[in-house]
N, C-alpha and C positions, 0 to 999 in steps of 0.2 A: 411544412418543412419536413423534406426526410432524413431519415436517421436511420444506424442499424446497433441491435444491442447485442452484446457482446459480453461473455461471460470466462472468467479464469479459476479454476476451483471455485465457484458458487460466487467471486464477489463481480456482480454484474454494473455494468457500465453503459448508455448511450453515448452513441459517436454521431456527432456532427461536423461534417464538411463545411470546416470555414473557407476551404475555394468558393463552396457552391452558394452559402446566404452569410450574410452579415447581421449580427446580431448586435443593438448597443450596448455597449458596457454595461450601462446601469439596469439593463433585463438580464443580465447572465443570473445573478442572485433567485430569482423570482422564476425564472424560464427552470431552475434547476429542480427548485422545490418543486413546480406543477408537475413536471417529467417524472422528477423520482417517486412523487408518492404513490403507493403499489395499490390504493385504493382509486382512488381517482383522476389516477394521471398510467403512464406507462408503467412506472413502477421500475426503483434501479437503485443502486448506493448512490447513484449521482452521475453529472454528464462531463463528457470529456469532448475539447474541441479541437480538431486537427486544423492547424493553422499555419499559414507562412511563415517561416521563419531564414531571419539576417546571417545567423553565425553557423545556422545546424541544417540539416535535410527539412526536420521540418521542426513547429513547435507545438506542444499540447499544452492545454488548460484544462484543470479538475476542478470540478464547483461539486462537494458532498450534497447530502441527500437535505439537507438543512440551509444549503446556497451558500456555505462558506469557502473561500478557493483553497486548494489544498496545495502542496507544494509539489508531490507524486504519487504515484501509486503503484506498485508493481505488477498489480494484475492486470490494470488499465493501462500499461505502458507496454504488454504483451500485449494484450489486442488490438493497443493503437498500431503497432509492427504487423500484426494480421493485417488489418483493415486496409494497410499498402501495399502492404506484400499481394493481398489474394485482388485487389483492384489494379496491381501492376505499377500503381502511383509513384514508383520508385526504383533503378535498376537494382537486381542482386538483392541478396538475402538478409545485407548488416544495414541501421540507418544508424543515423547522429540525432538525435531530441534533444531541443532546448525544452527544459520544465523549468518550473519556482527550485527547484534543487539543484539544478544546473545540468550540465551536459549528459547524457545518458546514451545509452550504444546498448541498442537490441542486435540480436543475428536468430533467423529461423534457421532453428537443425532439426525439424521436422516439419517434411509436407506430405501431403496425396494429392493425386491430380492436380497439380498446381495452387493448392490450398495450404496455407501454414495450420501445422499441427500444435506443435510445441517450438517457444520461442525462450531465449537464454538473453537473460538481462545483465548488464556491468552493470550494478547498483551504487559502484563509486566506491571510497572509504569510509567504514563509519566514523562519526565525530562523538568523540567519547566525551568532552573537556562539560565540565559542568556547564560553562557561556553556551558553547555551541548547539546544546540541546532543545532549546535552554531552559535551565531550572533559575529560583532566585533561590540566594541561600547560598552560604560556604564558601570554599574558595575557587573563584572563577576558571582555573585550570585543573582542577583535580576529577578524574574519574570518579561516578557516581555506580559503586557497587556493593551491592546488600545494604543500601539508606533506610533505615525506619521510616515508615511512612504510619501515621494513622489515619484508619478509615473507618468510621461508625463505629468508634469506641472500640476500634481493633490495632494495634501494630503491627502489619505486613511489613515487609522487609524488598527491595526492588532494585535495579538496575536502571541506568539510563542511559540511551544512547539514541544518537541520531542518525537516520538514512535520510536527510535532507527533510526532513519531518518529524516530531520527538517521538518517542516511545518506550512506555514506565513498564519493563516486564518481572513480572513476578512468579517466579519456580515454585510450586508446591507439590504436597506429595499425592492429592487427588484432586484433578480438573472436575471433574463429576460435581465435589462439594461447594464449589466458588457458585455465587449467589452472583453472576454476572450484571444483571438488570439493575444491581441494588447496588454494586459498587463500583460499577464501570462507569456512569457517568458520575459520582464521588469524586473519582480519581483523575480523568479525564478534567473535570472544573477546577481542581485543586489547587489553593493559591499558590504553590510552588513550583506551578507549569505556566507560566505567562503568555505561551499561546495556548494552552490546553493542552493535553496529549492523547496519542492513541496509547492502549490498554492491552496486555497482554499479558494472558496466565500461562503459563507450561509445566507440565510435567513431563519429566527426562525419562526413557525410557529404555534406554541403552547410551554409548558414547556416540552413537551414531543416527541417532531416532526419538524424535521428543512427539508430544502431545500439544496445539496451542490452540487456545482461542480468544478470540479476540475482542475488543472494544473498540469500535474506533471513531475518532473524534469527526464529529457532525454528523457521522450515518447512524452511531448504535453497533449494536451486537452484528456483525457481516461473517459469511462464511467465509470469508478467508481474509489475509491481510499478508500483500507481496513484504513491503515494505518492514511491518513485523516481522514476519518469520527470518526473516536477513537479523532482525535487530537483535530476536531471539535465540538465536544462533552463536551471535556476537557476543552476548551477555552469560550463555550458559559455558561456552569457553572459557571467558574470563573466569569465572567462579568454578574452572575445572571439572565442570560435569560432561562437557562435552567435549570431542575434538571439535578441527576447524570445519567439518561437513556434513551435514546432518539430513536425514530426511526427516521433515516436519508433515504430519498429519495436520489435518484443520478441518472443520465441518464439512468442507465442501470437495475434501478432496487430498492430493499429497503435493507439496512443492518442495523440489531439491536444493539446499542452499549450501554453497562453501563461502569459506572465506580464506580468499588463495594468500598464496606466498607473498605475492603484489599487492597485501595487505586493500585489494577492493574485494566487494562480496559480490559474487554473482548467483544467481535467483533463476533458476530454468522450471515452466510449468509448461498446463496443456494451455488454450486459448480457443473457443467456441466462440463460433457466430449465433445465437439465437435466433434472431427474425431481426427482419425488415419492416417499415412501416413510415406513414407523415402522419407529424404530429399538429394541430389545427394554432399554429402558431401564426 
């Protein structure tokens, strides 16, 4: 089976061509964990499959590094826009994606030689309302910002908000000190998250420049996380430390997010192809 992998600020992804093989339902789970694991398989946060779709140009599926399906991703939904854009799978430089989150609108505003450089994501609106996230607890429509959380006989303090996938982000005054491995998946399992959640610390570093890094649900610690950095963005406005645009640093790199007047966020990074290769599926 071939594939090509594909990386957005360090969080790396397998693309397969659901024109080209059909997979059954019940191996997507199993096919994801073999692929992603970096010891003995190709090694990725997880695999993403380009598929026909009814309502949009086309449809993606994320299976994390752990085989659970995930709803988006915003680093894998710029390479999915690479992968069409640089194979031509598509006229012009905007598509329409059906995801688990619903509708999504990439546009390349950067190529070379007919190759997508950097791709700009509509991430939608975020969904702030307690249900929507969703947390248990409180009152089902009320904003979840600066919530006591405790973790390992600690009280952190976090934000909640949804890009069509939940994420608990927590502002502190040194990323350096967060004890990631120890508390990310704490928080992630946490009975208060009923699908779990992705994780994310930040430290602010101007009104226009934060620090994050992430947790995220099913892979672990990833250099970067599209999806977050939107969420984080969103959350450190609220709490008035930022404006609405920020550049976000992350291990693997910088990705630029606003959250425009049209009250959606949009998320523009780079998008790297790594290599090609079949996998003995």
């Amino acid at each position: 089976m071939r594939f090509v992998k594909l990386q957005g600020s360090g969080n790396d992804y397998l693309f397969i061509n659901g024109f080209e093989v059909k997979i059954p339902e019940e191996e997507l789970p199993e096919l994801a964990r073999r692929m992603s694991e970096r010891h003995f398989g190709v090694g990725a946060d997880g695999i993403i499959l380009i598929l026909p779709s009814k309502k949009a140009d086309f449809r993606m599926r994320m299976f994390d590094a752990d085989g659970t399906e995930g709803e988006m991703c915003g680093n894998g939904i710029r390479g999915f826009a690479k992968y069409v854009y640089d194979r031509k799978l598509a006229a012009g430089r905007s598509l329409a994606i059906e995801t688990g989150a619903g509708l999504i609108r990439t546009e390349v505003i950067q190529e070379d030689h007919g190759r997508a450089v950097s791709v700009r994501v509509d991430m939608g609106r975020p969904r702030l309302a307690r249900r929507d996230i969703p947390m248990a607890g409180g009152q089902p429509d009320t904003r979840v910002v600066d919530e006591p959380l405790e973790v390992a006989g600690r009280v952190m303090r976090f934000s909640g908000v949804s890009m069509g996938n939940p994420h608990a982000i927590f502002v502190v005054d040194d990323i350096k000190a967060v004890d990631l491995p120890k508390v990310g998946p704490l928080i992630e399992n946490h009975p208060l998250f009923p699908r779990r959640t992705n994780v994310e610390f930040v430290q602010v570093i101007s009104p226009d420049e934060l620090i994050m890094r992430v947790w995220e649900r099913g892979s672990g610690i990833t250099l970067a996380c599209g999806t977050g950095a939107s969420a984080s963005v969103v959350a450190c406005s609220l709490k008035g430390l930022t404006g609405r645009k920020a550049l976000v640093h992350v291990d693997g790199g910088e990705l630029l997010v606003e959250w425009a007047a049209d009250d959606h966020v949009y998320l523009t990074g780079p998008t790297v192809e790594v290599f090609t290769g079949e996998f003995p599926y």
